[in-house]
C-alpha positions in Angstrom: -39.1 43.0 -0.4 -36.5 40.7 -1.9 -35.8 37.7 0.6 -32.2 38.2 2.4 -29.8 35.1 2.2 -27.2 34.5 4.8 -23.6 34.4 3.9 -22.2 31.4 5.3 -18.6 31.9 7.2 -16.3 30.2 5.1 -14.9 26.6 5.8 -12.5 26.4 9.0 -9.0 25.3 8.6 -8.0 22.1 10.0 -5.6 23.0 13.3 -2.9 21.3 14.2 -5.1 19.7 17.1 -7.2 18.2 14.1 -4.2 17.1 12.7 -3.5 14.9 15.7 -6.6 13.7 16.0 -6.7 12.7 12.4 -2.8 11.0 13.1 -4.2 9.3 16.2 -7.6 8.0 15.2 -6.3 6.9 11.8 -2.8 5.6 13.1 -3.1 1.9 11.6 -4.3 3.0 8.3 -1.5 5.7 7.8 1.3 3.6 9.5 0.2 0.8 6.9 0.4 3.4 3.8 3.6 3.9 5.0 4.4 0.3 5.3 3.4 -0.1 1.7 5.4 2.5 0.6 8.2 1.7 2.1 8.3 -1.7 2.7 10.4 -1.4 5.5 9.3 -0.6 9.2 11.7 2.0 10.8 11.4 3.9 7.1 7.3 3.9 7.5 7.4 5.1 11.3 9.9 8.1 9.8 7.3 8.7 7.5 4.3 8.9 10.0 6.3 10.7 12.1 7.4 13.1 9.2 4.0 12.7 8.0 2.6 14.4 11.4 5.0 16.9 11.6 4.3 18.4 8.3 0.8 18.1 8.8 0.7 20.0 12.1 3.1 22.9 10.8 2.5 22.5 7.2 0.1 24.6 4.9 -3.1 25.5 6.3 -6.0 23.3 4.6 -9.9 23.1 5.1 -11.1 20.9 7.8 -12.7 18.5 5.0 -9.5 17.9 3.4 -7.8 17.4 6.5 -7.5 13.3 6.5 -6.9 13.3 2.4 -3.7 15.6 3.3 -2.8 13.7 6.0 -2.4 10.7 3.7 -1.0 12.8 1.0 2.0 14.3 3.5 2.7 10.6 4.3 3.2 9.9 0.9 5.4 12.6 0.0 7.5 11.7 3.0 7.5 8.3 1.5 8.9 9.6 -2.1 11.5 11.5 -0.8 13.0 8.6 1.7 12.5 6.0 -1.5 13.0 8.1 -4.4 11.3 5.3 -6.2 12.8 5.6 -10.6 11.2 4.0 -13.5 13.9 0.9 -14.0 14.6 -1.2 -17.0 12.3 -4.3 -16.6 15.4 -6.7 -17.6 17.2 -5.1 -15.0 14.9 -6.6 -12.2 14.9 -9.5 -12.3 12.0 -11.0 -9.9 10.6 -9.4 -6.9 11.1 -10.9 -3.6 8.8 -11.0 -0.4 12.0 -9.4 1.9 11.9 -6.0 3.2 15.1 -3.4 2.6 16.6 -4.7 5.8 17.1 -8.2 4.2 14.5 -10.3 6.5 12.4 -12.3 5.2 8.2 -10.7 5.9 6.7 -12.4 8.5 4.3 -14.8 8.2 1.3 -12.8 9.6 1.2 -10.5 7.0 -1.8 -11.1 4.7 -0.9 -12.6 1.2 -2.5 -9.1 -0.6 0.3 -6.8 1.4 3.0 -9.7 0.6 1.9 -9.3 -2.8 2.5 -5.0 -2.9 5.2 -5.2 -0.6 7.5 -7.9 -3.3 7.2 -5.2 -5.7 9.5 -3.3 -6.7 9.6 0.2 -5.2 8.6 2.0 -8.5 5.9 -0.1 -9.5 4.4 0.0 -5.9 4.4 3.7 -5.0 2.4 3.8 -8.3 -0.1 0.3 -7.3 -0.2 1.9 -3.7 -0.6 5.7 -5.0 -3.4 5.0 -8.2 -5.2 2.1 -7.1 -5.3 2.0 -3.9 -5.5 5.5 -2.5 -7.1 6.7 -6.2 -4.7 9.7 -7.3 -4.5 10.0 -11.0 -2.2 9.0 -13.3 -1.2 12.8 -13.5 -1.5 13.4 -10.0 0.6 10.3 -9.5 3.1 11.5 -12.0 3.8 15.0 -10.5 4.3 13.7 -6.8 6.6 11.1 -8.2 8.5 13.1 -10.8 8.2 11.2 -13.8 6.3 10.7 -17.1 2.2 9.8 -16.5 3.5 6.7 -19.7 5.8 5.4 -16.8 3.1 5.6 -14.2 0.9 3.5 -16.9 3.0 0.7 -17.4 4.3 0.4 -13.8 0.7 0.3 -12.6 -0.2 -2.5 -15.8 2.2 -4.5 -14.5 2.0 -4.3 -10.7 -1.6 -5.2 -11.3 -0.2 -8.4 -13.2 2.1 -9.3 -11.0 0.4 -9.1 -7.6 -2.6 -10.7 -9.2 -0.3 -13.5 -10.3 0.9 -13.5 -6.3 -2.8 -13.9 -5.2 -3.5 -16.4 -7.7 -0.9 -18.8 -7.1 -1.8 -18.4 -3.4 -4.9 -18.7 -3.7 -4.6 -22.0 -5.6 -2.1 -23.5 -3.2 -4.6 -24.3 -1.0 -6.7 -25.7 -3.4 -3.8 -28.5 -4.0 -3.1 -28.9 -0.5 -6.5 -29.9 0.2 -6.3 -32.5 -2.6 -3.5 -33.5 -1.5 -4.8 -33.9 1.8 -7.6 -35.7 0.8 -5.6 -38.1 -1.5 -3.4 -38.8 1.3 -6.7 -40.0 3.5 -8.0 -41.8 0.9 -4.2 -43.5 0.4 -4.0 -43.9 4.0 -7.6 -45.5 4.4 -6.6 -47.9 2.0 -3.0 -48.7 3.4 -4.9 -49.5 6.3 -7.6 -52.3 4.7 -4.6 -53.6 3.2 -2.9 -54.0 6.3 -6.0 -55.2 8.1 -6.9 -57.9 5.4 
């Protein structure tokens, strides 16, 4: 006799309960994807709230998917309180480390999220949404409503221009501590000269 196999029940669907679990356990991560997003602090907790809210009464999705959705909902919140457009390059002129409220960021913040966060809004939903969360270009292009050729130059050059960021900050440092060590050795011998 043929051996029976057993029909697994299908996948459960994530409950709203799992959604706050997911919102509360993961609370830094998603209130930073908002932060990146937004670049702006009251905008990213109206995401995450938004973000939670859709979640819980949203579309019903399997319990696996459950945190990938969670992140997704916060970035569709995100798009609709930017509405980041491709602009004309010439048009922006140079990106600056301030957030939409006009303060300067905080000192705190790590020099890789300074780096996303002077980007323009654009070109960092697309660096946030492809390279750090890996959607693709299409996938990146649909949420954001444009052409996937604008999602491929925005990403080229957010990639060039936060690396230039990092780079420069990372060899600041560098000449700080030469210049530190210049001025002991300057010092040291201002000193023999005085003591001669």
């Amino acid at each position: 006799m043929p051996e029976t196999k057993q029909i697994k029940s299908p996948t459960p669907y994530a409950s709203s309960s799992d959604f706050q679990r997911i919102f509360h356990e993961d609370m830094n991560g998603l209130y930073l994807l908002s932060f990146l997003l937004t670049a702006d602090d009251e905008k990213a907790e109206q995401c995450f709230v938004s973000g939670l809210e859709d979640a819980v009464n949203g579309n019903r999705v399997f319990q696996e998917w459950a945190r990938s959705w969670a992140r997704r909902v916060i970035i569709k919140n995100a798009v609709k309180v930017i509405n980041p457009r491709p602009v004309d390059e010439s048009a922006y002129l140079s990106p600056v480390s301030v957030n939409s409220n006009g303060k300067t960021l905080p000192a705190e913040h790590q020099v890789e999220i300074a780096a996303v966060l002077g980007l323009e809004p654009f070109k960092r939903f697309v660096y946030v949404m492809t390279v750090l969360e890996g959607y693709s270009d299409q996938d990146c292009s649909l949420l954001l409503g444009c052409a996937r050729r604008d999602v491929l130059a925005a990403r080229s050059r957010a990639l060039q221009q936060t690396g230039s960021v990092i780079d420069s900050h990372l060899q600041r440092p560098a000449a700080n501590q030469n210049k530190l060590v210049l001025d002991d050795l300057c010092s040291s011998a201002f000193e023999d000269l005085l003591h001669v």
